[in-house]
Backbone bond lengths (Angstrom), bond angles and torsions (degrees), N, CA, C in turn:
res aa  C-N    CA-C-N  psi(-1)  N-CA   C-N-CA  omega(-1)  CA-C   N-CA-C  phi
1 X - - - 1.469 - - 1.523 112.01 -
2 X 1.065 109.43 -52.14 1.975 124.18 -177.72 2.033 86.53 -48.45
3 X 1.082 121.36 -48.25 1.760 109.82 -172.75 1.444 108.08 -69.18
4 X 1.251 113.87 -44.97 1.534 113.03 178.63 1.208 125.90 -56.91
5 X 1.786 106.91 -36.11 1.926 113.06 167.70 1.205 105.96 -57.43
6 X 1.430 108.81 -55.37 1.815 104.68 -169.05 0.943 102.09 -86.67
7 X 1.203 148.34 4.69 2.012 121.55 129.59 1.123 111.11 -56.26
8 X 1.168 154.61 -7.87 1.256 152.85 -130.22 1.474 92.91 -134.21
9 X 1.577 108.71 -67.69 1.344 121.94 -172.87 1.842 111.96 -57.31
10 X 1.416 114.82 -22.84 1.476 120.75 -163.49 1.892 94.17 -90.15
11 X 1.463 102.83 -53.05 1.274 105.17 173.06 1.192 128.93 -36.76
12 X 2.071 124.81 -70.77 1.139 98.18 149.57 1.321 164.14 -42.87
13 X 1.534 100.11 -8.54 1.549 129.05 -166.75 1.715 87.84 -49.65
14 X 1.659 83.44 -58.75 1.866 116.05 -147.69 1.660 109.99 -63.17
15 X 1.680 104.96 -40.66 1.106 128.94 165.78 1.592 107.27 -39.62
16 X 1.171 116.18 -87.24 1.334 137.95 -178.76 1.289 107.58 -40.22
17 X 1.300 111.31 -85.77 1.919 126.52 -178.68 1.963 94.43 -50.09
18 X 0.950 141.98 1.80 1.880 131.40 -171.81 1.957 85.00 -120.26
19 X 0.940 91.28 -64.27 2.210 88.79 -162.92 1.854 97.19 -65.32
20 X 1.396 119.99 -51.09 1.133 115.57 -159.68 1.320 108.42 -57.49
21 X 1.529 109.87 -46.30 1.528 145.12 -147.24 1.866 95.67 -77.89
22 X 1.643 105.20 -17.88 1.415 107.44 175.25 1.327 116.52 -74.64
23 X 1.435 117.45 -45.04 1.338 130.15 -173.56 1.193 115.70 -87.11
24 X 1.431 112.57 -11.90 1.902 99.79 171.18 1.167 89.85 -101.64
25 X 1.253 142.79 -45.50 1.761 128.35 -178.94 1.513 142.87 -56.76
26 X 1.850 84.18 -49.72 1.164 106.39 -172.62 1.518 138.04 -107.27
27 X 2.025 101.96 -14.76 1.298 105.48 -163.62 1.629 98.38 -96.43
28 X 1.514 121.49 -9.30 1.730 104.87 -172.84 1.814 109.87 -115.10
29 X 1.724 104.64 21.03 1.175 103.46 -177.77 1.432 103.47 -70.25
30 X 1.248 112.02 160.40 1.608 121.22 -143.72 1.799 86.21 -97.32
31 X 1.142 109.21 133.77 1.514 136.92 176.96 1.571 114.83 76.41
32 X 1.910 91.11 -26.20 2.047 96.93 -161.85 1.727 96.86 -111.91
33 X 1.009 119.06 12.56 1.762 128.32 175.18 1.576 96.61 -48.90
34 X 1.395 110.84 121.16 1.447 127.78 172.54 1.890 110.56 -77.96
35 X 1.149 102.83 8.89 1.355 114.68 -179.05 1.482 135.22 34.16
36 X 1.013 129.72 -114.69 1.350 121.13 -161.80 1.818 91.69 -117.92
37 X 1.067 109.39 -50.85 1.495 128.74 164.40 1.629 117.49 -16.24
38 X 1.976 89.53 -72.41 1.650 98.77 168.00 1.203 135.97 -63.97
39 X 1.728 118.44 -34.45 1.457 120.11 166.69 1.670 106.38 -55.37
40 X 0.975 119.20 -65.01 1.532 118.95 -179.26 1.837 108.01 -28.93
41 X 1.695 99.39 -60.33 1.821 91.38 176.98 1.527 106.48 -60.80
42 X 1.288 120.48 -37.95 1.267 118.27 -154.16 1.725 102.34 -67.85
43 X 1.321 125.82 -43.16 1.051 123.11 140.83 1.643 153.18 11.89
44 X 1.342 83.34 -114.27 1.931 108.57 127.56 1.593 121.63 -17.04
45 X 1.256 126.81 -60.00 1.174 143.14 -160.69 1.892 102.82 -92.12
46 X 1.280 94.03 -14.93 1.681 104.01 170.16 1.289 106.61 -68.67
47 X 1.149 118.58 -56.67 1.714 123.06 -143.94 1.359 88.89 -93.31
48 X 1.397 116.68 -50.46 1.621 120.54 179.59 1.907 114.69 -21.71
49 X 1.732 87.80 -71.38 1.687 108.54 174.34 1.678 122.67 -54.66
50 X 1.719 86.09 -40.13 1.954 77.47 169.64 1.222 145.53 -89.47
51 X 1.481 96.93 -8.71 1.642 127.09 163.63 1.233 109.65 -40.96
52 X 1.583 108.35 -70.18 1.525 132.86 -162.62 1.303 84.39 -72.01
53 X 1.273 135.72 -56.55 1.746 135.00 -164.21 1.308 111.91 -51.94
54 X 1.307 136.14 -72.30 1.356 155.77 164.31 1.548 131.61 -99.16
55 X 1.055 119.03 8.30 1.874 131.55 164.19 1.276 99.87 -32.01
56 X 1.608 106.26 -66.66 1.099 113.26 -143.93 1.592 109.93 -57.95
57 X 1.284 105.96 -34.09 1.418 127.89 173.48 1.429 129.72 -61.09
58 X 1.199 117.15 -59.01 1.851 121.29 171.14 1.217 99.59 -116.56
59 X 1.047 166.18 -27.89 1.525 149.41 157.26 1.767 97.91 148.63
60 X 1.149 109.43 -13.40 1.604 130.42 179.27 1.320 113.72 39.27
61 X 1.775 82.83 71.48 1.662 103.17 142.79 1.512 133.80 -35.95
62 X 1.113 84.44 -115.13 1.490 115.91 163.09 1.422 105.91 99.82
63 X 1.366 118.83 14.66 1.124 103.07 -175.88 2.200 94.15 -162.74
64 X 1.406 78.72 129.99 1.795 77.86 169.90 1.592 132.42 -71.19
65 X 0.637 122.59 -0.72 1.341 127.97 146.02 1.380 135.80 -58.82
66 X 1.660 119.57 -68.28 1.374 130.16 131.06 1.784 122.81 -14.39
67 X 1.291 79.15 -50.67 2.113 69.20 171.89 0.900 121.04 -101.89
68 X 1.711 133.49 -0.44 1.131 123.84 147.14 1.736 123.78 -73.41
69 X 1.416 103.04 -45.13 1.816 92.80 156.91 1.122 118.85 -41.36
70 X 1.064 135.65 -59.31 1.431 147.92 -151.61 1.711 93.87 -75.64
71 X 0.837 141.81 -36.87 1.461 154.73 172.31 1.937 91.15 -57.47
72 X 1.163 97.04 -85.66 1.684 105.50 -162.74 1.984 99.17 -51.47
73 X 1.335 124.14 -0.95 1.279 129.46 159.88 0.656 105.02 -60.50
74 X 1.279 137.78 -80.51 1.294 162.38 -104.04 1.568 124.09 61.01
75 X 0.955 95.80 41.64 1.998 124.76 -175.72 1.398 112.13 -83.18
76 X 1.705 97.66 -19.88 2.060 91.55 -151.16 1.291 85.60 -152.32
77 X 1.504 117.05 165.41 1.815 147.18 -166.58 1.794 84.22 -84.41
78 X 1.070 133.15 119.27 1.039 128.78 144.56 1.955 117.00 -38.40
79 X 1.810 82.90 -46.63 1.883 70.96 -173.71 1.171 112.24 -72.13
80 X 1.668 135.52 -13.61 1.254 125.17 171.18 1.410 125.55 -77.51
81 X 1.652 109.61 22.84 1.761 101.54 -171.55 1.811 108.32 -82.68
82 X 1.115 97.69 -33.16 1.840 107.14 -165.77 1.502 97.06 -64.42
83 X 1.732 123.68 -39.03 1.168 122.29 -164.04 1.611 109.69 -73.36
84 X 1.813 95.63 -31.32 1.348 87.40 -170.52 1.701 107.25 -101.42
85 X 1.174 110.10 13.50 1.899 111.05 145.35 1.198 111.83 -74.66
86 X 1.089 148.36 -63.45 1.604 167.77 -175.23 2.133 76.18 -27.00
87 X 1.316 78.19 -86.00 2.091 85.16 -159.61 1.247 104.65 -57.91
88 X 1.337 142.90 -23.87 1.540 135.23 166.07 1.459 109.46 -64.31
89 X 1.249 122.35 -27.56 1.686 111.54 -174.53 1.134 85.05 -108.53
90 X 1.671 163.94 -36.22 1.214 132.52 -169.53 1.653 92.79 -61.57
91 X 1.471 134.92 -70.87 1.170 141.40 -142.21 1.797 94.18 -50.19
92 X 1.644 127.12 -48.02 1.316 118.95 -165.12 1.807 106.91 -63.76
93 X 1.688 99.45 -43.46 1.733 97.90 175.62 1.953 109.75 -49.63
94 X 1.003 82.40 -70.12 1.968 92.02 178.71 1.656 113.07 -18.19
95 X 1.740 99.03 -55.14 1.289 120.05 -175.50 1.648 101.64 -83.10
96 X 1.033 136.90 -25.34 1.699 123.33 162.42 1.270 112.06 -67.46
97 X 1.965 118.32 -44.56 1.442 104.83 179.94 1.606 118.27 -62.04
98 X 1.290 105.78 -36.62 1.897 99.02 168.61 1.231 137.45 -49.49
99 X 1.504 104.67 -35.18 1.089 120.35 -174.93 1.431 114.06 -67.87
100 X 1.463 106.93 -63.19 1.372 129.76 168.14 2.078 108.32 -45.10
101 X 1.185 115.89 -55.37 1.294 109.23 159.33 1.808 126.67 -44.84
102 X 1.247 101.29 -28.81 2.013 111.67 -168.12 1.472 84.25 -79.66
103 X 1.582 108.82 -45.95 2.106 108.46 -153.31 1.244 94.68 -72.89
104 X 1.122 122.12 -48.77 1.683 111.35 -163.33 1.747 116.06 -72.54
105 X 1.422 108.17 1.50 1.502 109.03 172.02 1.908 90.90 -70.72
106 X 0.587 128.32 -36.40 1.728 107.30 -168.97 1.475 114.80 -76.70
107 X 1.334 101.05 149.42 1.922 108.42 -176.44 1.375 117.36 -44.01
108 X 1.203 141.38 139.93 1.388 138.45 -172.23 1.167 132.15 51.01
109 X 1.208 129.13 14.19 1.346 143.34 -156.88 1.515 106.05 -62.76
110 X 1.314 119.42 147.04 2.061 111.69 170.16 1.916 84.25 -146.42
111 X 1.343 77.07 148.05 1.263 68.59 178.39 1.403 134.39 -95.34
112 X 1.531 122.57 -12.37 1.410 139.22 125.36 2.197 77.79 108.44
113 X 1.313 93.96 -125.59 1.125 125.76 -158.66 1.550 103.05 -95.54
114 X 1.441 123.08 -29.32 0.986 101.82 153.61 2.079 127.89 72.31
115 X 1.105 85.04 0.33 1.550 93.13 165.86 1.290 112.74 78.25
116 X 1.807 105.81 17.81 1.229 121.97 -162.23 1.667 110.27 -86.48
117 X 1.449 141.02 150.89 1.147 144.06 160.17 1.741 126.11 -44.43
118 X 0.930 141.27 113.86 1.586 141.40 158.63 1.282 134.16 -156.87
119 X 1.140 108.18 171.98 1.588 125.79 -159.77 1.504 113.14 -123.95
120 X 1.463 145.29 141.27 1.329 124.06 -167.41 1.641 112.74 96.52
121 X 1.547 82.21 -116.15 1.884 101.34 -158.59 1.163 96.29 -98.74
122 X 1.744 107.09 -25.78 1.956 120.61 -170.67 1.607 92.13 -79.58
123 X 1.545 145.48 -26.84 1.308 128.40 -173.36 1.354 103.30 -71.60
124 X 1.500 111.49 147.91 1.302 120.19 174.12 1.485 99.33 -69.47
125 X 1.315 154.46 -16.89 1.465 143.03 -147.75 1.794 81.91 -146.85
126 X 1.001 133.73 2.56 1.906 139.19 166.46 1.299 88.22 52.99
127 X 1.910 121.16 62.87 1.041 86.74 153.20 1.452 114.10 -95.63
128 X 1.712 113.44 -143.25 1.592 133.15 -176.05 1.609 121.80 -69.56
129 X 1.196 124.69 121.56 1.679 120.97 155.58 1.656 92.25 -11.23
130 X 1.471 128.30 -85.25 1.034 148.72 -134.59 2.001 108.55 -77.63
131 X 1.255 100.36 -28.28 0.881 136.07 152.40 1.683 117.92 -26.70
132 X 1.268 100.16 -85.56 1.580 133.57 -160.87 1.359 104.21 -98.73
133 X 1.536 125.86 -7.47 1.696 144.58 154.90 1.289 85.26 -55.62
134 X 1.609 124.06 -85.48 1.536 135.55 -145.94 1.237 102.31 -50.61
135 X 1.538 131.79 -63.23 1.164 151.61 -127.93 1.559 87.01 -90.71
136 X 1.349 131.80 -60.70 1.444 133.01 175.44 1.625 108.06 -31.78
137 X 1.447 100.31 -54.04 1.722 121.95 -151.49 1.826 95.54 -64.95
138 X 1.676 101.06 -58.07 1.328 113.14 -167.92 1.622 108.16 -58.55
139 X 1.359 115.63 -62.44 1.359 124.22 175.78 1.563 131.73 -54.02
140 X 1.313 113.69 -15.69 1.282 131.89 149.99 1.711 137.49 -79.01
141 X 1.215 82.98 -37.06 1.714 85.96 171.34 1.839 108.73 -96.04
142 X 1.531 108.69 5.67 1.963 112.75 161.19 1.572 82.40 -94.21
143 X 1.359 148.29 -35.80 1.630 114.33 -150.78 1.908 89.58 -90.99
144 X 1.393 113.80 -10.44 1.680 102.73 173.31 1.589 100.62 -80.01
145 X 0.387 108.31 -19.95 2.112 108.49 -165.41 1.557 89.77 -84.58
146 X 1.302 135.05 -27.67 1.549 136.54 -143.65 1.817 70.21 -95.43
147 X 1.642 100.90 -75.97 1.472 115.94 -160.11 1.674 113.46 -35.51
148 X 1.698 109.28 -45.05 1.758 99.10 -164.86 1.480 100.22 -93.73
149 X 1.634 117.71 13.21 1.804 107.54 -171.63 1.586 96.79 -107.24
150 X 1.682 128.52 -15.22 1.054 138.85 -162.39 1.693 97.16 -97.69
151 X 1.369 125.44 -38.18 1.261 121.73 174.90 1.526 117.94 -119.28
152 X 1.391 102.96 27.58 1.940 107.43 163.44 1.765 100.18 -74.43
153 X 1.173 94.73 -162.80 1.632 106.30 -161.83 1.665 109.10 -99.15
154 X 1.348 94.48 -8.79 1.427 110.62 -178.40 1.251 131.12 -96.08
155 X 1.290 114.72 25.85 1.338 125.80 -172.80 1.841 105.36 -155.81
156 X 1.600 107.07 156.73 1.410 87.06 -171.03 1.434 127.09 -57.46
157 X 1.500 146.78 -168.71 0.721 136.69 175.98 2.073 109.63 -101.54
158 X 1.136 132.47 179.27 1.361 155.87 165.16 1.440 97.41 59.07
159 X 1.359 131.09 -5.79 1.744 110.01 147.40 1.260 145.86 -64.50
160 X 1.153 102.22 2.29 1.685 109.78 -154.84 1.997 98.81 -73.27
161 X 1.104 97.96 -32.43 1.635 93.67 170.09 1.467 139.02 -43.89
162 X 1.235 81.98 -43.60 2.101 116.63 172.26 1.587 100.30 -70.16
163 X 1.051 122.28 -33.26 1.681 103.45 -160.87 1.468 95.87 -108.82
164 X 1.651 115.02 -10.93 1.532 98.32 -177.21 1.830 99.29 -105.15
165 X 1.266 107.77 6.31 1.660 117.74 -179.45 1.922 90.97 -85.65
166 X 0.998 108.39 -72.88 1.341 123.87 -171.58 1.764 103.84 -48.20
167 X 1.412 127.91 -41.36 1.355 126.08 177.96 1.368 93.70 -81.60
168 X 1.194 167.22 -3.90 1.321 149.78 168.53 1.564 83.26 -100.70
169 X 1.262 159.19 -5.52 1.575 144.40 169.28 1.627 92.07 -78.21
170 X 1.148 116.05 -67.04 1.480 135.19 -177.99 1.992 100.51 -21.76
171 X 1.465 85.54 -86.61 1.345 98.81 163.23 1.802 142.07 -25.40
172 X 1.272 93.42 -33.11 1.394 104.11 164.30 1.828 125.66 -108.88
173 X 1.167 97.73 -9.73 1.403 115.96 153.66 1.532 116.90 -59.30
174 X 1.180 116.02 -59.93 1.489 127.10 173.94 1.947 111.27 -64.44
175 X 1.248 115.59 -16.39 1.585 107.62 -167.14 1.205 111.52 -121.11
176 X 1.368 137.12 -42.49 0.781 161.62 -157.66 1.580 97.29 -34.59
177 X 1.505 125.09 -49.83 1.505 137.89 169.49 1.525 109.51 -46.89
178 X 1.156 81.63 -46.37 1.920 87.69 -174.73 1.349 129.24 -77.33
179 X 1.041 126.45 -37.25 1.141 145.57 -164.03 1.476 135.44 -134.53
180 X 1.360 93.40 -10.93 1.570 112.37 -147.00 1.739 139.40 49.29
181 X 1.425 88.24 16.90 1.616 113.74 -161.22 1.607 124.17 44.51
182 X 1.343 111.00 131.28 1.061 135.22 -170.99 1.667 114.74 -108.61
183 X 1.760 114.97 -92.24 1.098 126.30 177.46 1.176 117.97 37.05
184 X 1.627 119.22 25.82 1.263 134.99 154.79 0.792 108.20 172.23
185 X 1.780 99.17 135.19 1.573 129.66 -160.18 1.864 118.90 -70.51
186 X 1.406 94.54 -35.85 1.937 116.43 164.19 1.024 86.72 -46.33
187 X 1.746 143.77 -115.41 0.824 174.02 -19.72 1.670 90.36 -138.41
188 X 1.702 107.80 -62.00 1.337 133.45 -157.57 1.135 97.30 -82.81
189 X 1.164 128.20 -16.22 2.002 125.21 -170.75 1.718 99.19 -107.73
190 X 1.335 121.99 -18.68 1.228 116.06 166.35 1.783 137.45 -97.09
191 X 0.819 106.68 3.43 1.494 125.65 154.59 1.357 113.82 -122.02
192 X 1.841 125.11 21.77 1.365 103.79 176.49 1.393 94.70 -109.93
193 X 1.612 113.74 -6.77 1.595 96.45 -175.53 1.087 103.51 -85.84
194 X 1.415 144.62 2.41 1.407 149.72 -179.98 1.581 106.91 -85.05
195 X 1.470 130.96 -67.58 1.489 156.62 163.45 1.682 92.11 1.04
196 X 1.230 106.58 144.74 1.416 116.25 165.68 1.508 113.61 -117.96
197 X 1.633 132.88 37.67 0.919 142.42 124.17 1.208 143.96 -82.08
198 X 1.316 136.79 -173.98 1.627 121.41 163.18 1.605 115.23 -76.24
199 X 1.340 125.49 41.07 1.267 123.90 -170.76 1.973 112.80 -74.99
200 X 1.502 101.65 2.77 1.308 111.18 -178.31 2.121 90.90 -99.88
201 X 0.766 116.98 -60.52 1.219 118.34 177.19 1.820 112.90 -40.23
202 X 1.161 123.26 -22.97 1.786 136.94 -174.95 1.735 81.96 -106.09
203 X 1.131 137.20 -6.88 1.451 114.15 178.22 1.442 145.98 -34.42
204 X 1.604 84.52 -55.51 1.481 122.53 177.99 1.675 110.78 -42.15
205 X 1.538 109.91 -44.32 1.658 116.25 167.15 1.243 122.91 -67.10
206 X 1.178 122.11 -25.68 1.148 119.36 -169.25 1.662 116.14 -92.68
207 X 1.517 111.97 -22.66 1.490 138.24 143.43 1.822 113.10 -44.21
208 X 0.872 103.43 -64.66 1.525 110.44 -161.06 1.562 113.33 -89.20
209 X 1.486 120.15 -31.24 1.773 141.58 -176.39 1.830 74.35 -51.25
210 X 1.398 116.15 -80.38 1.386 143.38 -133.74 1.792 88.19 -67.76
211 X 1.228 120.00 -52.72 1.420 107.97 178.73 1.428 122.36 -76.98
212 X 1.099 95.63 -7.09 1.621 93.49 -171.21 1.393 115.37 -69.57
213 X 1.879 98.91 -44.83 1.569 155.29 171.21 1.647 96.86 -42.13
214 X 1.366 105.87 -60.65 1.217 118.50 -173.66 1.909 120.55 -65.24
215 X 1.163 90.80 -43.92 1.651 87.99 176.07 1.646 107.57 -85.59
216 X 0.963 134.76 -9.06 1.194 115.36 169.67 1.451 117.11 -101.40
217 X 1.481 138.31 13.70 1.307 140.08 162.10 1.348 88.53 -85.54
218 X 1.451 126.35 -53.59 1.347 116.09 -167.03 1.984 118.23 -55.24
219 X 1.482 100.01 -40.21 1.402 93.27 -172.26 1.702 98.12 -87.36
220 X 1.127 135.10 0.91 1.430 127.11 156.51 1.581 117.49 -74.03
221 X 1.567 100.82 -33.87 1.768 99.02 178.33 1.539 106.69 -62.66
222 X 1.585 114.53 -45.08 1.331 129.60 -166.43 1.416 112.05 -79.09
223 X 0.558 149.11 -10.31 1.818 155.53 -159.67 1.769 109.84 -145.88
224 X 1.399 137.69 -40.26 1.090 154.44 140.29 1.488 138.69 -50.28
225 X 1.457 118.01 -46.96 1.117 126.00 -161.30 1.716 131.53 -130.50
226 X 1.815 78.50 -5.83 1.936 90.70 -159.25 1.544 84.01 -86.41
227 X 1.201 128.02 154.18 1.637 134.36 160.87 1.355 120.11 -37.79
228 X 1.367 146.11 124.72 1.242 122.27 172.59 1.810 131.80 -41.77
229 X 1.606 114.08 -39.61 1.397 126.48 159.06 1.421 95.90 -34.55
230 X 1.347 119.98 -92.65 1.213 125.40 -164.51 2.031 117.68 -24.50
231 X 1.739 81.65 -75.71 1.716 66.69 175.13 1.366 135.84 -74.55
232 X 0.853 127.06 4.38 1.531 136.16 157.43 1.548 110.55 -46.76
233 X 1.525 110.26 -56.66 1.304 137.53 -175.24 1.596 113.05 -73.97
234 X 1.619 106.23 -15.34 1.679 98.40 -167.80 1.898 100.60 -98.11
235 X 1.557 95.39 134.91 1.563 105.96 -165.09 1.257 72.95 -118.18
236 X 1.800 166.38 -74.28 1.191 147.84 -117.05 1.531 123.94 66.25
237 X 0.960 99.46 175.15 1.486 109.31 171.99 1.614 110.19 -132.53
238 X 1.699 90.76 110.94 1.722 94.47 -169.35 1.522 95.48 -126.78
């Protein structure tokens, strides 16, 4: 178990410290800013690499949400969900304090916003609470439907990395205005304790959007979408 957390825990590390680490470093450098465009791949290019890196190992989460879908599948140990929150949010903190250690080497540095999640004054495009509810909810419960249809039994095998790398690019392509994308709560709790806004105070959404999001792609994959064979056959791991 201790190897499977810290696959878990490194993954988000990579997750976090690779997409976040784009947009405070890389996306507002003056003329050569990889923009909104690149965080989205850069993203993408997180989960892609850690899939293939450590999949094989914890099932490569990386994100609590994901393992709570994956739970209400019947994908995942119920008793392993708490453990594998624990190592998904240490790995994103770990990966905010680095980050935050790399950014503040440059002259004048603040750390502003910080790559942090919000709604309001905190959205990059100001939009709505209600707003950035939907968009969390909707876009999370497509990256569960992406995640259990890309690695069911019914499709080839060793792509599933590519299509769930590319739907979290997708995904942040579409939000990024709104929200600054979230669709996981790690992600959003580890660069918000850094942020020099109230982006800890908007937390609570970015917690709950993503699970909410999350259990209902899952019980649409499962009840909706899975083959009848299949669910007949699916016992879970509870």
């Amino acid at each position: 178990m201790l190897r499977t957390l810290g696959a878990e825990l490194f993954g988000t590390f990579w997750l976090v410290f690779g997409g976040c680490g784009a947009a405070v470093l890389a996306a507002g450098f003056p003329d050569l800013g990889i923009g909104f465009a690149g965080v989205a791949l850069a993203f993408g290019l997180t989960v892609l690499t850690m899939a293939y890196a450590v999949g094989g190992i914890s099932g490569g989460h990386f994100n609590p949400a994901v393992s709570l879908g994956l739970a209400i599948a019947g994908r995942f140990a119920w008793r392993d969900l708490v453990p594998y929150w624990i190592a998904q949010v240490l790995g994103a903190i770990v990966a905010g304090a680095v980050l935050y250690a790399i950014a503040s080497g440059q002259p004048g540095f603040t750390a502003g916003a910080f790559a942090s999640n919000g709604f309001g004054d905190l959205s990059p495009g100001g939009y709505s609470l209600s707003a950035a509810l939907l968009a969390e909810i909707v876009l999370t419960a497509g990256f569960l439907i992406v995640i259990l249809g890309a690695t069911s039994a019914y499709v080839p095998g060793g792509f599933a990395p590519i299509a769930i790398g590319l739907a979290l690019t997708l995904i942040h392509l579409v939000s990024i205005p709104v929200t600054n994308t979230s669709v996981n709560p790690a992600r959003s709790t580890g660069v918000a304790l850094f942020a020099e806004t109230d982006a800890l105070a908007q937390l609570w959404l970015f917690w709950s959007a993503p699970m909410i999001g999350a259990a209902l792609g899952a019980l649409i994959w499962r009840f909706i979408l899975t083959p009848g064979d299949a669910l007949a056959n699916l016992g879970g791991e509870t």
